[in-house]
N, C-alpha and C positions, 0 to 999 in steps of 0.2 A: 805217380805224383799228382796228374790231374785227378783223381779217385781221391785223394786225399784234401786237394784243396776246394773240390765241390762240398766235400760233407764236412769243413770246419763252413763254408759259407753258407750251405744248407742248417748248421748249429747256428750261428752268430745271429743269423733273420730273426727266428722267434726269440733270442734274447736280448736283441737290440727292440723290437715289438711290445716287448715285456718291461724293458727298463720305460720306452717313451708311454706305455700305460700309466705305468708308475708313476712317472714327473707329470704324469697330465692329471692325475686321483690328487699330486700334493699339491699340485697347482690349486686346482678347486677347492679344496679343505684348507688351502692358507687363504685364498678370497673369500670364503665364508666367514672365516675366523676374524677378518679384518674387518670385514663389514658386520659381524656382533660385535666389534670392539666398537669399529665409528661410534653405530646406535646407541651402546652403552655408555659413552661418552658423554653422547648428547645428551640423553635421558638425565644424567646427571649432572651436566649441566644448568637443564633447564626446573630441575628440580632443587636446586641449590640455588637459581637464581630465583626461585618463588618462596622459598624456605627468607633467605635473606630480606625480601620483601616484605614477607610476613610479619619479619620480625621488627624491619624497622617503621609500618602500622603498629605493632604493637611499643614501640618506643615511644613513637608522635602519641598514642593514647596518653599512655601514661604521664608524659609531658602536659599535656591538654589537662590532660585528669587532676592534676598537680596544681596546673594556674590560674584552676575555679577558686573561688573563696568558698571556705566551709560555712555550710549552713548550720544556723544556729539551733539547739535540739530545743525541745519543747519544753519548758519551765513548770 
């Protein structure tokens, strides 16, 4: 019986070794993953906030552009 339960504990080491490799590889590749999600967040973000921007310069022009008086063409 001791011959038997030395070599399930001699089995169990390297698969108990094997699974916390495992959980430490998914660990890693879920924090990578979440930190290209943050960055990708952000990036769009702040690319949405200059898009916006953009566009409302190009509003105020057009506004501006509007409440000139036309000039009169040549006779």
């Amino acid at each position: 019986m001791t011959a038997n339960s030395k070599t399930a504990a001699d089995q169990a080491v390297p698969l108990f070794s094997k699974t916390q490799t495992q959980s430490m590889s998914l660990n890693r590749i879920i924090s990578e993953r979440d930190a290209l999600t943050q960055a990708r967040e952000a990036k769009t973000a702040r690319l949405r906030e200059l898009r916006l921007e953009k566009e409302a310069d190009e509003i105020a022009a057009a506004a501006a552009q509007a409440a000139l008086p036309k000039r009169a063409g040549r006779r």
